[in-house]
C-alpha positions in Angstrom: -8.6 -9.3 15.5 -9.7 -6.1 13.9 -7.5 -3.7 12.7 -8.7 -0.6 11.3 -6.5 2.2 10.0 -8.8 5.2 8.6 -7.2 9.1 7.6 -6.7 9.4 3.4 -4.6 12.8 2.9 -5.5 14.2 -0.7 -2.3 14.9 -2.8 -1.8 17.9 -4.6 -4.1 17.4 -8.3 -1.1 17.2 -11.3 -2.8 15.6 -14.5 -5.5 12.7 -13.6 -4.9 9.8 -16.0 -6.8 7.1 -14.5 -9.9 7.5 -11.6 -11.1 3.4 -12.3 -14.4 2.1 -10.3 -14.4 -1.6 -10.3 -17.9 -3.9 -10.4 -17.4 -6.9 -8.2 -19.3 -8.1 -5.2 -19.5 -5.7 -1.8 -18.5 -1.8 -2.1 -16.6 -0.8 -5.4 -12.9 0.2 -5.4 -12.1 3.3 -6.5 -8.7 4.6 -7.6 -7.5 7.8 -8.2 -4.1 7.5 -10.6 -2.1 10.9 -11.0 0.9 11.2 -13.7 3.3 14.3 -13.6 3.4 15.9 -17.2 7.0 16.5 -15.9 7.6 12.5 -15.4 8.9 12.3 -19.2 11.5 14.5 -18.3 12.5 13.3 -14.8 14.7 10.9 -16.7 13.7 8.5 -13.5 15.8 4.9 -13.8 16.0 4.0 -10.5 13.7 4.3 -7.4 14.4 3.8 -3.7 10.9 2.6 -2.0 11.2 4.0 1.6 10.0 1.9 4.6 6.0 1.4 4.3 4.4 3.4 7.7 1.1 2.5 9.2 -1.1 4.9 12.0 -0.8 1.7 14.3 2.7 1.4 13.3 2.3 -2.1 12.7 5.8 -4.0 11.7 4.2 -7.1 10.3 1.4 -5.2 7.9 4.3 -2.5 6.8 6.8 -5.5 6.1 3.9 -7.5 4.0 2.9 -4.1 2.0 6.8 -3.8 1.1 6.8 -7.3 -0.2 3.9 -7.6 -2.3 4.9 -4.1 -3.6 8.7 -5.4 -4.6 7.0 -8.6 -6.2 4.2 -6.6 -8.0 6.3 -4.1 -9.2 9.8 -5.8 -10.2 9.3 -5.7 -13.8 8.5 -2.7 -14.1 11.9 -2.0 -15.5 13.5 0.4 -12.6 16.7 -0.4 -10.3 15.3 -0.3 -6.9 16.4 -0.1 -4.0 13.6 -2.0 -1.7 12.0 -1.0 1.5 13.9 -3.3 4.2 16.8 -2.1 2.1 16.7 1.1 2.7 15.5 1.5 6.0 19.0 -0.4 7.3 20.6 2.4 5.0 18.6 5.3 7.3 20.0 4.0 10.1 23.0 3.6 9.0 25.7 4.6 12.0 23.4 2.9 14.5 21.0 6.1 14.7 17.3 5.5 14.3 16.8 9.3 14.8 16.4 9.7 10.8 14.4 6.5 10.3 12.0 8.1 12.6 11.9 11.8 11.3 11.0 10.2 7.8 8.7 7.7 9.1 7.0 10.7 11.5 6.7 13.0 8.2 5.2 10.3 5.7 2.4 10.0 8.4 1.4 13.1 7.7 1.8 13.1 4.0 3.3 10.2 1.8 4.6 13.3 -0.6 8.6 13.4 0.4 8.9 17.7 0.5 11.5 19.5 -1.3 14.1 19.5 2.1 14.2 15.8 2.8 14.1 14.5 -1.4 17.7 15.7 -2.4 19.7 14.4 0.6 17.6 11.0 0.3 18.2 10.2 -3.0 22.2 10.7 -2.4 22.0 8.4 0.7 20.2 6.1 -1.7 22.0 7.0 -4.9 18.8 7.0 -6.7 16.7 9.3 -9.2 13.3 8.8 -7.1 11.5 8.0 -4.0 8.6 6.2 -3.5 6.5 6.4 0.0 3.4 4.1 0.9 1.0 5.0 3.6 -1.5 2.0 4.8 -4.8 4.3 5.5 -6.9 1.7 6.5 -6.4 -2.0 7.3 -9.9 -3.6 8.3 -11.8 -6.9 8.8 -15.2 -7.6 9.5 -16.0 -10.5 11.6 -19.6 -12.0 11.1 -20.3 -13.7 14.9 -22.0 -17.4 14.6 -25.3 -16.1 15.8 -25.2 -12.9 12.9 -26.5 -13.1 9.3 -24.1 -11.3 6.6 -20.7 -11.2 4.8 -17.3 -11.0 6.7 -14.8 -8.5 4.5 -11.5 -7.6 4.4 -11.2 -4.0 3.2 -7.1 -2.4 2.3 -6.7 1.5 1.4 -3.4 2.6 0.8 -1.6 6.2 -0.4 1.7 6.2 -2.5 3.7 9.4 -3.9 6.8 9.2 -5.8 8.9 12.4 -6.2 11.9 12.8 -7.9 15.5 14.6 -6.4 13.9 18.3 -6.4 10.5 17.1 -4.4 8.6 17.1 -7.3 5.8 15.1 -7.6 5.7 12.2 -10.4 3.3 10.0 -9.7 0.3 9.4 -7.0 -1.9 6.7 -6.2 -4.8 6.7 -3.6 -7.1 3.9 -3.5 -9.0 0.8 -1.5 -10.5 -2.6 -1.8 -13.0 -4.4 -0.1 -13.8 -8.1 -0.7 -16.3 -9.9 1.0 -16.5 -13.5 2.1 -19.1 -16.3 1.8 -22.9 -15.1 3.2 -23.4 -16.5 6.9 -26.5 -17.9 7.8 -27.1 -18.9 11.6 -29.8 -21.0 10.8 -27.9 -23.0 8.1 -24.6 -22.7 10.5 -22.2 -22.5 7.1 -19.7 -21.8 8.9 -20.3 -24.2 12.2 -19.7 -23.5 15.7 -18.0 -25.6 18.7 -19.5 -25.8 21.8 -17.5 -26.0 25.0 -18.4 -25.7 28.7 -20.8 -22.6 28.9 -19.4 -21.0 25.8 -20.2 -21.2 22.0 -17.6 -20.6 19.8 -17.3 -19.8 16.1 -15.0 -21.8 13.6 -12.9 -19.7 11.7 -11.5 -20.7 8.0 -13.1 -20.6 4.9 -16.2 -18.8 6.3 -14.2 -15.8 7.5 -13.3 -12.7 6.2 -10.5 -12.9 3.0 -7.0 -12.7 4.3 -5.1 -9.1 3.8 -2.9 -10.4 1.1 -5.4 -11.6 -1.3 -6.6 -8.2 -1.0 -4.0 -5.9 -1.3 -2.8 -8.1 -4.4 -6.0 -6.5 -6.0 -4.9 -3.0 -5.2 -0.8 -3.4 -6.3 -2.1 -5.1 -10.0 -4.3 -2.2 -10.7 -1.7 0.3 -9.6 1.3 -1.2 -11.7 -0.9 -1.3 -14.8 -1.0 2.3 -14.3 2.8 3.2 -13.2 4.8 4.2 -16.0 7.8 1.5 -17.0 11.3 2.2 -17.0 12.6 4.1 -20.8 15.6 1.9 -21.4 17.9 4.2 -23.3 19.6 2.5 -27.0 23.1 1.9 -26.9 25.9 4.5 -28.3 26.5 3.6 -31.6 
């Protein structure tokens, strides 16, 4: 199935630290890192990471973005409160109408605005907010009559803004892998035949699955978020 998310909204330019093109096989990824002079100051120890939203609002991609995020960026020395986390903490009361007004503004922009960040980080009783947009989510099928390279291509947008709604920390970029090279006339990847239909096998001639891919994406990006200053003890 092909799934294909596409819309990248460009944050507001602070101070670029890191815009990193990657050789490799297929397109190259491209990120574009952005660090908040102000960050130092923020004085950010703890981080609630609001529930990941998708254009096709698809639960299972949003749930496995949240995941590999929380494993990818665990060490990175914050207290934080995780996606599923606190989207059972937005509907607390058995409301979804705030889930939804969060969900419906980070569709529009992953950058939390000045109204909402205050009154979110008390419900959370965090410094920070992070928000993740999926921009694209996309696979490319090679049929077992066509010559060429399946792929698997992930874009994603995150913002993290502290109390006030100012902007700390931004990351905009995508990956593409490619699979093996199909050949019809070599048949690499090998075909059933049944009745009057011919159909391809899938596996290890298909495209690479989403999480190998995003994996990419979230170990560049924690490279480049800054860790947690763990303050020395009173003496």
């Amino acid at each position: 199935m092909r799934r294909t998310l596409r819309v990248a909204v460009p944050l507001a330019a602070l101070t670029l630290i890191a815009a990193v093109a990657v050789a490799g096989k297929g397109p190259r990824p491209v990120d574009a890192i952005v660090l908040s002079p102000e960050f130092a100051g923020a004085n950010v120890r703890s981080i609630a990471m609001l529930p990941v939203v998708s254009y096709t609002h698809d639960v299972q991609v949003e749930k496995l973005v949240a995941g590999l995020w929380g494993q990818s960026f665990r060490e990175s020395g914050y207290r934080w409160v995780s996606a599923p986390t606190a989207r059972d903490m937005l509907m607390a009361g058995g409301s979804d109408s705030l889930l939804k007004s969060v969900r419906e503004a980070l569709l529009k922009s992953p950058r939390v605005d000045s109204a909402q960040a205050g009154p979110l980080c008390a419900r959370f009783r965090t410094h920070a907010l992070l928000a993740v947009r999926v921009d694209r989510w996309d696979q490319n099928q090679i049929e077992w009559n066509q010559s060429g390279r399946p792929s698997t291509t992930v874009q994603l947008t995150a913002a993290l803004v502290d109390s006030a709604g100012r902007l700390l920390w931004s990351a905009a970029g995508s990956e593409t892998v490619q699979g093996p090279f199909h050949d019809p006339s070599t048949n690499p990847i090998g075909v059933t035949s049944g009745g009057l239909s011919t159909q391809p096998i899938t596996g290890e001639g298909g495209p690479p699955a989403y999480d190998d891919v995003l994996r990419r994406i979230l170990a560049r990006w924690v490279e480049q978020f800054p860790k947690a200053v763990i303050a020395a003890p009173a003496k």
